[in-house]
N, C-alpha and C positions, 0 to 999 in steps of 0.2 A: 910280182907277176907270176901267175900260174904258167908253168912251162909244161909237162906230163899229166894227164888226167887218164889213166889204164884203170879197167877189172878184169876179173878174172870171174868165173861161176866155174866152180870146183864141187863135182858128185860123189858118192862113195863108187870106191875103187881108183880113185887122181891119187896120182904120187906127186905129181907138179903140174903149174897153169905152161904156158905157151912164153918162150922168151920175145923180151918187147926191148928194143935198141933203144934207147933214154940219151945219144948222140951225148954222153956227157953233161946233161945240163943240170941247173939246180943248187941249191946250195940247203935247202931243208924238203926233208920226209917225209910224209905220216902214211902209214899203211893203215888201213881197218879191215879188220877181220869179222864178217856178219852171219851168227848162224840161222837159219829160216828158222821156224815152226819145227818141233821136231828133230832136228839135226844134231851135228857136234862134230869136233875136231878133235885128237888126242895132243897132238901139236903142229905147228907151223913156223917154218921160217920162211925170212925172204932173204932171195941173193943175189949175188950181182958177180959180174966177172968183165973181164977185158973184151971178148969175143963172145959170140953167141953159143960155142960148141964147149964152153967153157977153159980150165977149170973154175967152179961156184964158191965164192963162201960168204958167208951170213952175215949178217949187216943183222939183224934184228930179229927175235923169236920170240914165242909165246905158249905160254902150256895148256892144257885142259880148255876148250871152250863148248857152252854147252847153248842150248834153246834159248832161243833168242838174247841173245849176247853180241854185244859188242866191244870188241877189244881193237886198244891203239897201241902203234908201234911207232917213234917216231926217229929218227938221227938225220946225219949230217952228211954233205959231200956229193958231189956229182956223181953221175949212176952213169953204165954205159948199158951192158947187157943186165935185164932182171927178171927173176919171174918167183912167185912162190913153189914151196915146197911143202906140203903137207903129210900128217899121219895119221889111218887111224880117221876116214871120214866116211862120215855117215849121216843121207841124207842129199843137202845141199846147202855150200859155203860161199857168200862173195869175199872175195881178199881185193881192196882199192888202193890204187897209189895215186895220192899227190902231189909232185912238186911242184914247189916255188923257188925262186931265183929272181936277183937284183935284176934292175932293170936295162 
C-alpha cells in the first residue's frame, strides 16, 4: 500500500527542498531524480532525521545528473523527517518520494 507520495521542483541556486514529516511509516523507498530539458545536478542526496530541525543524514545519493535523465534511489526503513539536498543546480530538478508499506 502506498503510504507517502512527496515532490519537490528544485531551481538553480536550492541547496535543499522543504522537510515533509513521513510520521514514520513505510517499509521501502524510491526517490527519482528528473532533470527538465536543459538542466543538471552535480549531486543529491536525500535525508532523513528524527525532528524536522534535524540533525540529517543520508539515506541514499547520487552523482552527476544531466538533460533529461532519470535516476533512482531506492532503500529501506521508515522515514520521519525528509527532504532532499542538492549541489550544483542548474535549471530545474523534480526529486519524488514513494513509499510503500505492508498493509
Amino acid at each position: 500500500m502506498k503510504l507517502i507520495d512527496q515532490s519537490w521542483t528544485l531551481s538553480t541556486g536550492s541547496t535543499a527542498g522543504t522537510v515533509v514529516n513521513c510520521f514514520g511509516m513505510g517499509d521501502q523507498s524510491m526517490v527519482y531524480v528528473e532533470c527538465d530539458a536543459g538542466s543538471s545536478v552535480n549531486a543529491m542526496q536525500f535525508e532523513t532525521a528524527l525532528s524536522a530541525g534535524g540533525p540529517f543524514a543520508t539515506v541514499a545519493s547520487t552523482s552527476a545528473t544531466t538533460t533529461n535523465t532519470l535516476r533512482i534511489m531506492q532503500f529501506t526503513g521508515p522515514l520521519y523527517y525528509v527532504r532532499p539536498r542538492v549541489q550544483g543546480v542548474g535549471g530545474t530538478i523534480t526529486v519524488a518520494l514513494v513509499t510503500y508499506g505492508a498493509d
